[in-house]
C-alpha positions as CSV (number, residue, x, y, z in Angstrom):
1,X,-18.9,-9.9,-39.7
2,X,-15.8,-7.9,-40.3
3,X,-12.2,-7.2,-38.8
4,X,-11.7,-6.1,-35.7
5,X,-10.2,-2.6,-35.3
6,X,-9.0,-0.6,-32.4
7,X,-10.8,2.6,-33.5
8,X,-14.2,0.3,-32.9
9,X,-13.2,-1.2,-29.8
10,X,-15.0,-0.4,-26.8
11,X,-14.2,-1.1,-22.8
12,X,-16.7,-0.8,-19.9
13,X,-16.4,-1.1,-16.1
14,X,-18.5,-1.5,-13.4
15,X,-17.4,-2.2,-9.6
16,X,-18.6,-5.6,-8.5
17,X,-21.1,-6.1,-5.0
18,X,-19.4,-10.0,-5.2
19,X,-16.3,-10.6,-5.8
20,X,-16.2,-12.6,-9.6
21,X,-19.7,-11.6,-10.3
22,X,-20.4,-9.4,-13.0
23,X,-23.3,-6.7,-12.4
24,X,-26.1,-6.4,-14.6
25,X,-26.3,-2.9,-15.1
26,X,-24.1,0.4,-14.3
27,X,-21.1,0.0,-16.4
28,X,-19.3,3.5,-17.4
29,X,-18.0,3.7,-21.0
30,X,-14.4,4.4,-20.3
31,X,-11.7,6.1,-22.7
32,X,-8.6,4.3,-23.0
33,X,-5.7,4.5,-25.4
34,X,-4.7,0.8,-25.7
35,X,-5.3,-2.6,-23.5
36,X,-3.4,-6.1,-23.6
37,X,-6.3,-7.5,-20.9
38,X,-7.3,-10.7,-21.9
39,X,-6.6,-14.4,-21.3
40,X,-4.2,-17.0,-22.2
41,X,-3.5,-21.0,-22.0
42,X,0.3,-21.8,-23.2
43,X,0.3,-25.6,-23.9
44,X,2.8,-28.4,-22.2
45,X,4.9,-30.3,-24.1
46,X,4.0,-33.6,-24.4
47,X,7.2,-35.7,-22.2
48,X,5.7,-39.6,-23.1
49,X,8.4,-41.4,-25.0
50,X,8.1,-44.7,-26.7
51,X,5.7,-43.3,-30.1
52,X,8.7,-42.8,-32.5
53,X,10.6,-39.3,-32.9
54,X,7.4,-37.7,-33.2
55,X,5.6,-35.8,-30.1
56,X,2.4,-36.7,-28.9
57,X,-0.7,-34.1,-28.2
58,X,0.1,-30.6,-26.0
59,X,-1.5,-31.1,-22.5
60,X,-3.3,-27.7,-21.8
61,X,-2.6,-25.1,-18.6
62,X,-3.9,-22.7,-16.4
63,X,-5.3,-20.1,-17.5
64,X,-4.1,-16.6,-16.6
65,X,-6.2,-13.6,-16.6
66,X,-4.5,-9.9,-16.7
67,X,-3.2,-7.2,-18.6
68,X,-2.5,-3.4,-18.3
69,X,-5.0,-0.6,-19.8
70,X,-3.3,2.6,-20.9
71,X,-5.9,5.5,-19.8
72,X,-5.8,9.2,-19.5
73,X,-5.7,10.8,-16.8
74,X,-8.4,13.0,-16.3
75,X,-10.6,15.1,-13.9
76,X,-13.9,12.4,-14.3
77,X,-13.4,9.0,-15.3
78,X,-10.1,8.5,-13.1
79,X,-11.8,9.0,-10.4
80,X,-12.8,5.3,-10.9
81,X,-9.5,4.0,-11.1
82,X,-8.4,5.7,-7.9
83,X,-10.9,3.9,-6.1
84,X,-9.7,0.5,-7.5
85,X,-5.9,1.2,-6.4
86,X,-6.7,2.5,-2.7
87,X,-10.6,1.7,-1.9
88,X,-13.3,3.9,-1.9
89,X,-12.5,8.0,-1.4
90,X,-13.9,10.1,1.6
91,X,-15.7,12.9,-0.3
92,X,-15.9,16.5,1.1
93,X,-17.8,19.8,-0.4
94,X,-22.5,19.9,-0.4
95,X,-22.0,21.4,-4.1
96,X,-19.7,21.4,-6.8
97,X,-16.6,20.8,-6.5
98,X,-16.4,18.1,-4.6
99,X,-13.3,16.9,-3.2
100,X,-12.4,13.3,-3.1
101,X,-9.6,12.0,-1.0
102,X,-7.9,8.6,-1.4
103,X,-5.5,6.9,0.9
104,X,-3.2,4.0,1.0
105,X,-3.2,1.0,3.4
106,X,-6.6,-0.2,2.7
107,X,-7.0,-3.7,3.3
108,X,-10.8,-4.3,1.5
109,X,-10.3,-2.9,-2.5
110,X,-12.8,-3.3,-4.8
111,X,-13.3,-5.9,-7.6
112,X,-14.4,-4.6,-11.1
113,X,-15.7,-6.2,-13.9
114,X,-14.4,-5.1,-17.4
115,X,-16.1,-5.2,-20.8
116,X,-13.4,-5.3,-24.0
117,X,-16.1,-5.1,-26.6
118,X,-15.0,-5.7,-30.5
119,X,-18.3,-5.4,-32.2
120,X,-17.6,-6.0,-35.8
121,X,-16.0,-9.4,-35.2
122,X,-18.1,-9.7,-32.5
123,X,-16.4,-10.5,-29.4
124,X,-17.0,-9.0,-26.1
125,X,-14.8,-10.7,-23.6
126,X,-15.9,-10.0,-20.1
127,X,-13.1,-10.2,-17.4
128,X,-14.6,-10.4,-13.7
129,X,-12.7,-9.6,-10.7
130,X,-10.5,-7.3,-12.1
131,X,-8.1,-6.0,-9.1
132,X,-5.9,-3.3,-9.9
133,X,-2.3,-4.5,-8.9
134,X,-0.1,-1.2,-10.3
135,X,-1.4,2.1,-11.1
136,X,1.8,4.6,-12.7
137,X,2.2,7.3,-14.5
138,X,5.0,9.7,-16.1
139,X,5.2,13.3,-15.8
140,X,7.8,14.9,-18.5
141,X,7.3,18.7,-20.3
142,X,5.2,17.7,-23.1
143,X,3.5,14.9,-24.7
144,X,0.1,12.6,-23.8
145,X,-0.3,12.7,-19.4
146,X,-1.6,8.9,-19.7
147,X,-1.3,6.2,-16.8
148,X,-0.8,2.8,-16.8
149,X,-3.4,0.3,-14.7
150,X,-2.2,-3.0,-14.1
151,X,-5.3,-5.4,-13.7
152,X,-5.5,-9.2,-12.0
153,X,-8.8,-10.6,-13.6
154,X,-10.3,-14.0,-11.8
155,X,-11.4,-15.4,-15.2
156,X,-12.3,-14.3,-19.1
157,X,-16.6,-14.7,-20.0
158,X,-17.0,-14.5,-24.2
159,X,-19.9,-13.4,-26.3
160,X,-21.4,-12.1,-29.2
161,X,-23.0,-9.2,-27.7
162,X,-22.7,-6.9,-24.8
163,X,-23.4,-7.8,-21.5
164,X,-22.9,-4.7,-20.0
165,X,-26.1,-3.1,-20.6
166,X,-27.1,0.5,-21.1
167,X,-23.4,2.4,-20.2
168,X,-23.4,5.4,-18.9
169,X,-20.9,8.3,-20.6
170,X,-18.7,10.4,-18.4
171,X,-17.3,13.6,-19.4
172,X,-13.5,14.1,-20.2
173,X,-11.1,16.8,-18.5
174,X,-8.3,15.5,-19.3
175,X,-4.9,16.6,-17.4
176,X,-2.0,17.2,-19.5
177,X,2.1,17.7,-19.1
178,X,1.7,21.5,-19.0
179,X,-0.8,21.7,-15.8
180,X,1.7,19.5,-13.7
181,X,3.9,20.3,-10.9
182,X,6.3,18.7,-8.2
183,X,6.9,20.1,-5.4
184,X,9.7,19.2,-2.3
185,X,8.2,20.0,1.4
186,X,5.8,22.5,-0.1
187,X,8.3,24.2,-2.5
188,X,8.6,23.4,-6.5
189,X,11.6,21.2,-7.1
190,X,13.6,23.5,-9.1
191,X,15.5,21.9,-12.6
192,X,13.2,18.9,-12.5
193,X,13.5,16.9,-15.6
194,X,11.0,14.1,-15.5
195,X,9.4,12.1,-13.2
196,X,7.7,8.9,-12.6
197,X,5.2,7.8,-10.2
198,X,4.5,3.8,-9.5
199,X,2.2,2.6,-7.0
200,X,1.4,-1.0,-6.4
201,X,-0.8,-2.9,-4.3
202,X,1.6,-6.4,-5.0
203,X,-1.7,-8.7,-5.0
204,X,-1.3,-12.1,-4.2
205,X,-3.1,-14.7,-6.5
206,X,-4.9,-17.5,-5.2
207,X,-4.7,-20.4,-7.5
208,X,-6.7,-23.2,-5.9
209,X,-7.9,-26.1,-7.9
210,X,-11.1,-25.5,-9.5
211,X,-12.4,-27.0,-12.4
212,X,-13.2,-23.9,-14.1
213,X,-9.6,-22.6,-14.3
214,X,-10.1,-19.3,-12.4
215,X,-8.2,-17.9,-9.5
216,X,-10.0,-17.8,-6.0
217,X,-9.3,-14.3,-5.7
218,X,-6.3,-11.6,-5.6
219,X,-5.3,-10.6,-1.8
220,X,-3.5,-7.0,-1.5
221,X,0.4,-7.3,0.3
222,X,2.3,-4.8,1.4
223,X,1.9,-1.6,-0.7
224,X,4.5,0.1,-2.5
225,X,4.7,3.7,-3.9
226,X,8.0,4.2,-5.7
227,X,9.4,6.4,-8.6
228,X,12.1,8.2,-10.1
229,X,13.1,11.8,-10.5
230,X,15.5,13.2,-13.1
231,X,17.1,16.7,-12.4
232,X,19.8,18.7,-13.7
233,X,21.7,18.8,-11.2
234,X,22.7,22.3,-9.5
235,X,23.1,21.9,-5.9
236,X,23.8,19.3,-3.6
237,X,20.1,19.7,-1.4
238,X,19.4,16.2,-2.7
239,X,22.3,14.1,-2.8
240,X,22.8,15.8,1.1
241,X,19.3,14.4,1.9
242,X,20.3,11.0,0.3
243,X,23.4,10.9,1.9
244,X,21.9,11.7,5.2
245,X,19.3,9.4,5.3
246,X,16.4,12.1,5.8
247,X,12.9,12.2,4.2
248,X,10.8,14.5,2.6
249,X,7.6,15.2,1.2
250,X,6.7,14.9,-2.6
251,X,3.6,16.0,-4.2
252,X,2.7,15.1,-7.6
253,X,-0.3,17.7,-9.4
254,X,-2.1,18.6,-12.0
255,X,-4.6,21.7,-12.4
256,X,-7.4,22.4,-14.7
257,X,-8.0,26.9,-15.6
258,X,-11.9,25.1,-15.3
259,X,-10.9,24.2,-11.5
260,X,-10.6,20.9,-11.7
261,X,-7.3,19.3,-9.8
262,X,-5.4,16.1,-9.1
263,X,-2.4,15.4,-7.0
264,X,-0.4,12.8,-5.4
265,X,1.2,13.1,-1.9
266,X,3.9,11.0,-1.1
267,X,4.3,11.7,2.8
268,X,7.5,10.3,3.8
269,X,10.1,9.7,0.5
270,X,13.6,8.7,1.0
271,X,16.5,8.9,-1.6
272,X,19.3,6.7,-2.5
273,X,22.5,8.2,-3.1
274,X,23.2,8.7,-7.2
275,X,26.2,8.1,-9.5
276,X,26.5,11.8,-10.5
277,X,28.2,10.9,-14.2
278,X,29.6,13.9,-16.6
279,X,28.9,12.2,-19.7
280,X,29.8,15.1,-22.6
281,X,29.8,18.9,-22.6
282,X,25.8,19.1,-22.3
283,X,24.5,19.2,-19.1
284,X,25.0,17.3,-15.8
285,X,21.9,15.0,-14.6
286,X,21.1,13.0,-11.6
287,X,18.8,10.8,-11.2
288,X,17.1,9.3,-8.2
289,X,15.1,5.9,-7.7
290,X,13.2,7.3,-4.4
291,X,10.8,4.9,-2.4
292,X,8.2,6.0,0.1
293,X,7.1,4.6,3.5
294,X,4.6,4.7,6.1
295,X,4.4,8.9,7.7
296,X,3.9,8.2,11.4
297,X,2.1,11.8,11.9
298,X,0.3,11.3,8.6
299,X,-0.9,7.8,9.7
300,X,-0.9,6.6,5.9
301,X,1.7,6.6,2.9
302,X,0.2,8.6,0.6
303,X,-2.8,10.2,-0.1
304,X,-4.6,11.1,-3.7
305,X,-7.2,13.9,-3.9
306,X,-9.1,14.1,-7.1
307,X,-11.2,17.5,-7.2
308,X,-14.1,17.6,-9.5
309,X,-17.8,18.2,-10.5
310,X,-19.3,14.7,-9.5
311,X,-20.0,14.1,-6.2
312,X,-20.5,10.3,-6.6
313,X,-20.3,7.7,-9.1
């Protein structure tokens, strides 16, 4: 027995048939730069008077289940988390590549279960019906492209070994800052500083009364697809389209030399209207906190199309 150690740690995830039923078998090893999934019980303050100044026993509460996983973003294994934020893709292409096309709106989105496995302690805490609430990402001119997926878990399950059986390994493409662009209606949005992309599925808990402490289940809302975009500013094209109320498209993308390609179309964004601030002799910026909505012609919000070798998963 030893101490645990995030170099050691190990997560697996496997898409549930039954909602807060783990599968048996065909988990995927999946790379991830840090996690805070897990599950905690605060204690209640014992309010009973009439035993001297000093408090009686803590009365345990519920137990919540969640956390966010920090992941790359990649040409393979993200793939898996696209299909947890918008529902199973349809896939186009008889050989490689293969194109797989996500949309928003979908009412019926997979359950996961996830493995954290620490096996020198050991402890592998396994965390059924995982729903993905947020999925967001940052795009900037250099650094680690990493995204941030925001999980609901039903309950946490802990043992001494794996329950996840044989995993299967996927290969990594990552992405990275350099292969991304933004483009505005088609065009690429000239003196773009940064930008950051949040979509959330806003899940509703269910927190019956059961004895075990676990939620009944995590029910999608209204969607939401928001971000920010930092510019030096130039010209007035977007505080005119803020101003006048109009929408554009956005696309958000990244592209491998190998072929490989993700990207992100927001269909129908709107701008508000920025405090344009001259704060020094460097450069002016503006920055803009844009939502998107429901494109009538489009029929959905967004749509995410992950190109790659894999046909299905």
């Amino acid at each position: 027995m030893g101490r645990a150690q995030g170099a050691r740690a190990q997560l697996a995830l496997a898409f549930e048939s039954t909602y807060g039923t783990a599968p048996a078998s065909g988990f995927h090893k999946m790379p991830f730069a840090s996690t805070t999934l897990g599950a905690e019980q605060p204690l209640i303050d014992n309010e009973l008077l009439g035993f001297g100044r000093d408090p009686l026993a803590p009365i345990k509460d519920a137990v919540t289940a969640d956390g966010d996983v920090v992941i790359p973003i990649d040409a393979e294994t993200f793939w898996l988390w696209l299909k947890a934020a918008f529902g199973a893709p349809a896939t186009t292409g008889t050989s490689a590549p293969f194109t797989h096309e996500f949309v928003s709106g979908d009412f019926d989105l997979p359950s996961m279960a996830i493995e954290v496995g620490m096996p020198e302690v050991p402890r592998f805490a396994m965390y059924s019906g995982c729903m993905l609430d947020q999925l967001s990402f940052q795009m900037q001119r250099s650094g680690q492209l990493q995204a941030t997926a925001s999980l609901v878990a039903q309950g946490e399950d802990r043992e001494t070994s794996s329950q996840a059986g044989t995993l299967t390994e996927l290969d990594l493409k990552r992405f990275g800052n350099f292969n991304g662009s933004v483009k505005r209606d088609g065009s690429s949005l000239a003196n773009l500083i940064s930008a950051e992309v949040n979509y959330s599925n806003n899940l509703d808990r269910i927190e019956t009364i059961r004895s075990d402490g676990k939620i009944d289940g995590a029910d999608p809302s209204i969607s939401a697809l928001t971000g920010q975009i930092e510019v030096r500013f130039a010209d007035e094209t977007l505080v005119d389209q803020a101003a006048g109320g109009n929408s554009c498209e956005l696309e958000f993308g990244f592209t491998l030399g190998s072929g490989e390609s993700f990207k992100l179309v927001a269909h129908e964004v709107y701008l508000p209207r920025p405090r344009v601030e001259v704060s020094g002799p460097q450069g002016v910026q503006a920055t803009f906190d844009w939502q998107a909505a429901l494109n009538s012609a489009e029929g959905v919000m967004c749509t995410a199309t992950l190109t790659n070798n894999t046909e299905t998963y």
